[in-house]
C-alpha positions as CSV (number, residue, x, y, z in Angstrom):
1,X,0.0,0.0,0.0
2,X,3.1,2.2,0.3
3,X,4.3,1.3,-3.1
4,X,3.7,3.3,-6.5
5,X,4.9,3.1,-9.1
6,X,8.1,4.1,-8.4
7,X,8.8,2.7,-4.8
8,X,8.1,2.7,-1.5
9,X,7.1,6.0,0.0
10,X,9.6,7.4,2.9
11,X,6.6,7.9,5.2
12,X,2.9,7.9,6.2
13,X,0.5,10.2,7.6
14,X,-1.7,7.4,10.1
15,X,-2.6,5.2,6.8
16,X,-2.2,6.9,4.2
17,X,0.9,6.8,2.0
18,X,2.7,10.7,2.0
19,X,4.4,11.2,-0.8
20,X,5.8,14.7,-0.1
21,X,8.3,12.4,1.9
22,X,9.6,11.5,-1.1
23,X,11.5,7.9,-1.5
24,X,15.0,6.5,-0.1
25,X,17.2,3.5,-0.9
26,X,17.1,2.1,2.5
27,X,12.9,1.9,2.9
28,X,13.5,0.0,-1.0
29,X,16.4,-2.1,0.0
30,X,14.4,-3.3,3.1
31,X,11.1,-3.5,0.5
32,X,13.0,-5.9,-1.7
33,X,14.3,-8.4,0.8
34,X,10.9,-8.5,2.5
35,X,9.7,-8.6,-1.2
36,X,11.9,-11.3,-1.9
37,X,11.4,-13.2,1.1
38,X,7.8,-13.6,0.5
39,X,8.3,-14.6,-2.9
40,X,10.5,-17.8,-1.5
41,X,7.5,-18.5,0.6
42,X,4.5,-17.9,-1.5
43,X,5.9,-17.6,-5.1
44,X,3.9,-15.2,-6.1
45,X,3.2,-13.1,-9.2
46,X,2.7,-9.6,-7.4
47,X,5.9,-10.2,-5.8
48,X,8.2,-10.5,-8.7
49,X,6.1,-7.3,-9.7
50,X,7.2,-5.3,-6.2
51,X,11.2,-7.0,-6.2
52,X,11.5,-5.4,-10.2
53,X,9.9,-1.9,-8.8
54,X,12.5,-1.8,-6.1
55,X,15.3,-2.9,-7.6
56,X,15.0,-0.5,-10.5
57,X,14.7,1.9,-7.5
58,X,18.1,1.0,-6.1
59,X,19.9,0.9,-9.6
60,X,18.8,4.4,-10.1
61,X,20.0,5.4,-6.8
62,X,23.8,4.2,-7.7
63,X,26.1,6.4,-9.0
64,X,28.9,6.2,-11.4
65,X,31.7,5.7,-8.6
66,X,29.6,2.7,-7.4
67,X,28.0,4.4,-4.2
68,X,24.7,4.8,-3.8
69,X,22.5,7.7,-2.8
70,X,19.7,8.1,-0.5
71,X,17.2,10.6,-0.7
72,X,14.8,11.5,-3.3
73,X,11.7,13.8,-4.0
74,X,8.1,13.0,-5.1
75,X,9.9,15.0,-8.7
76,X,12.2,11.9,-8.7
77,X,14.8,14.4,-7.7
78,X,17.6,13.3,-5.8
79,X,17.5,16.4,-2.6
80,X,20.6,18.6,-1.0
81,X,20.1,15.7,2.2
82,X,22.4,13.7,0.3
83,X,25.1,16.0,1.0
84,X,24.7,16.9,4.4
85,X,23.8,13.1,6.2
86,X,26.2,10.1,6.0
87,X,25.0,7.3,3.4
88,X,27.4,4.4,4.7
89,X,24.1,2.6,6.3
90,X,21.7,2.9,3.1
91,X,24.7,1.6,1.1
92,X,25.7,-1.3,3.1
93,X,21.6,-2.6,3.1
94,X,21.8,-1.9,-0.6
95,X,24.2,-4.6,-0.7
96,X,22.6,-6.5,1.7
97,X,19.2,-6.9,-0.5
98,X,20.7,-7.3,-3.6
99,X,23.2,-9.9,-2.3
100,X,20.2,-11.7,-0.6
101,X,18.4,-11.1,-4.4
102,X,21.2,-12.9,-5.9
103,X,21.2,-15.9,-3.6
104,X,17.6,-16.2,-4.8
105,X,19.0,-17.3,-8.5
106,X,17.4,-20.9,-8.7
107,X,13.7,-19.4,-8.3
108,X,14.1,-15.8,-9.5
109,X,14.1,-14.7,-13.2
110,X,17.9,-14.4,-14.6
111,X,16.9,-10.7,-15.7
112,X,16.8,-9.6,-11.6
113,X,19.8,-11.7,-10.8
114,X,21.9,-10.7,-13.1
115,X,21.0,-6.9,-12.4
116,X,21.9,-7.3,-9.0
117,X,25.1,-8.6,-9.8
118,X,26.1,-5.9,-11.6
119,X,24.9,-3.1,-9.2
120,X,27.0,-5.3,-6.4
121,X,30.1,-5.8,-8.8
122,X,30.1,-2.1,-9.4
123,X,29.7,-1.1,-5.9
124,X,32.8,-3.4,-5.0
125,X,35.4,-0.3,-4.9
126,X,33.2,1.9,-2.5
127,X,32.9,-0.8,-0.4
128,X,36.6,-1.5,-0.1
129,X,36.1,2.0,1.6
130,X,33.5,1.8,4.4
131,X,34.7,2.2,8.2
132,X,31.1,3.1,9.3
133,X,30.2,-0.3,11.6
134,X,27.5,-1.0,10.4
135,X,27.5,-0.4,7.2
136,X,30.7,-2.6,7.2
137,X,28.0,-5.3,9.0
138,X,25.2,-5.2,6.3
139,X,27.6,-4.9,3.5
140,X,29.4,-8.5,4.8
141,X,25.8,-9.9,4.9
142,X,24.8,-8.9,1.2
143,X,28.0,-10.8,0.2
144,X,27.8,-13.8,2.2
145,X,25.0,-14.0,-0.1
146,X,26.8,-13.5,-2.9
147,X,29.0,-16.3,-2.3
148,X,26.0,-18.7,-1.8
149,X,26.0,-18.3,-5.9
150,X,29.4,-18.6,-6.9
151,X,33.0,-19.2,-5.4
152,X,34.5,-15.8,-4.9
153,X,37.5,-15.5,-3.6
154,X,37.6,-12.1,-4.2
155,X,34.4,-11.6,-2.5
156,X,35.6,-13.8,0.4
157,X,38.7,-11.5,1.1
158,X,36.3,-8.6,1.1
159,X,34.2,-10.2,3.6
160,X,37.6,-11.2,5.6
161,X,39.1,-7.3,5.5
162,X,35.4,-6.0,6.4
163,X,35.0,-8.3,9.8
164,X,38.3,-7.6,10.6
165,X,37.8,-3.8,10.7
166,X,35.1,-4.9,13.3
167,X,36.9,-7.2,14.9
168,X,39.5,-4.0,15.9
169,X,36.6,-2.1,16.5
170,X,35.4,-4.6,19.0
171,X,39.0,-4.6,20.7
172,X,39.4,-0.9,20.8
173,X,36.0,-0.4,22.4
174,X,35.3,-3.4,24.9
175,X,36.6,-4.0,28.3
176,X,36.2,-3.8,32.2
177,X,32.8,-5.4,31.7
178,X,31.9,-3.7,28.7
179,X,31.8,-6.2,25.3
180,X,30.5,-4.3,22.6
181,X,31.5,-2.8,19.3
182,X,30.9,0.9,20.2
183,X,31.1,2.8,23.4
184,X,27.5,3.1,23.4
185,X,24.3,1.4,21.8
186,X,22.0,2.8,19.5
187,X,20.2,1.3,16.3
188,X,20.4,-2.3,14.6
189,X,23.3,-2.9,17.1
190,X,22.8,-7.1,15.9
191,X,24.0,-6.5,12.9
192,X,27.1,-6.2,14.2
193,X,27.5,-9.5,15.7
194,X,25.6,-11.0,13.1
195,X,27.7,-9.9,10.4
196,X,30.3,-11.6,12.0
197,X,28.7,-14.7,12.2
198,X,28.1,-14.3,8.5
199,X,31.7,-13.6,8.3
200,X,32.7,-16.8,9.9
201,X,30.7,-19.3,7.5
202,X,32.3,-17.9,4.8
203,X,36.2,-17.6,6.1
204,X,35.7,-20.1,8.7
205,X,38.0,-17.5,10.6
């Protein structure tokens, strides 16, 4: 009910869709797993429908160096919030759906699959460059993925380097009681953990 025909609206006002809100990557990234998760379930038609919608969404939102932007208007206009609020968090669940997409090759049509690999292939070099935890943590989930559909070692080392920027994270910051990641809590803290987990089934590390 949120989704046009564009994507999913940002926000609501009580039940009704408002689409001065405008649209972001990370309410379509989220769409499209959900969207794809229902699809492994059900197998329906209207979901292949809503998984096309939103990842059209995301390949619009990714630039030529590979990142990804965020925010955009009703006009379909990407807005001046792009420049002003860190987008390590919308990129890393970008790669998160469209690795978990990819993993979904043996029921999905080759058309989305092999979009998604080329969106994640493309995005490869920005993510060499992420310190932000958890976009480091949702990035190493959406290629965990990836390697559920082909041996990568490339994509393994990635996954490797990633969980072991954590892993110093988690050294710097833990101790005297405290065994965290960060110095504090705050949002999707168990990502962090378990993108590590992910981490480990691939490396075995």
């Amino acid at each position: 009910r949120m989704t046009n025909d564009v994507g999913i609206i940002q926000f609501a006002k009580l039940n009704q869709p408002d689409i001065k809100a405008g649209y972001t990557l990370d309410d379509n990234a989220r769409a499209m797993v959900a969207a794809c998760m229902h699809y492994r379930h059900k197998g329906k038609a209207r979901d292949l429908e809503l998984i096309r919608k939103y990842l059209d969404f995301i390949s619009i939102c990714q630039q030529s160096g590979g990142d990804f932007l965020n925010y955009m208007d009703k006009e379909l206009r990407f807005t001046p919030q792009n420049d002003d609020v860190n987008l390590d968090d919308s990129n890393g669940r970008a790669i998160w759906a469209l690795g978990y997409l990819t993993s979904l090759n043996k029921i999905l049509p080759p058309d989305l699959t092999e979009k998604a690999s080329k969106l994640i292939n493309n995005s490869l070099v920005h993510i060499l460059g992420m310190y932000s935890p958890r976009a480091m943590a949702f990035s190493i989930k959406g290629l965990y993925y990836c390697c559920q559909k082909q041996n990568a070692p490339g994509i393994k080392a990635m996954i490797k380097m990633l969980a072991h920027r954590i892993m110093l994270m988690y050294r710097f910051e833990s101790g005297n009681g405290w065994n965290w990641f960060e110095s504090y809590l705050t949002y999707a803290n168990s990502i962090l953990p378990e993108s590590m987990v992910y981490a480990w089934l691939v490396t075995e590390d």
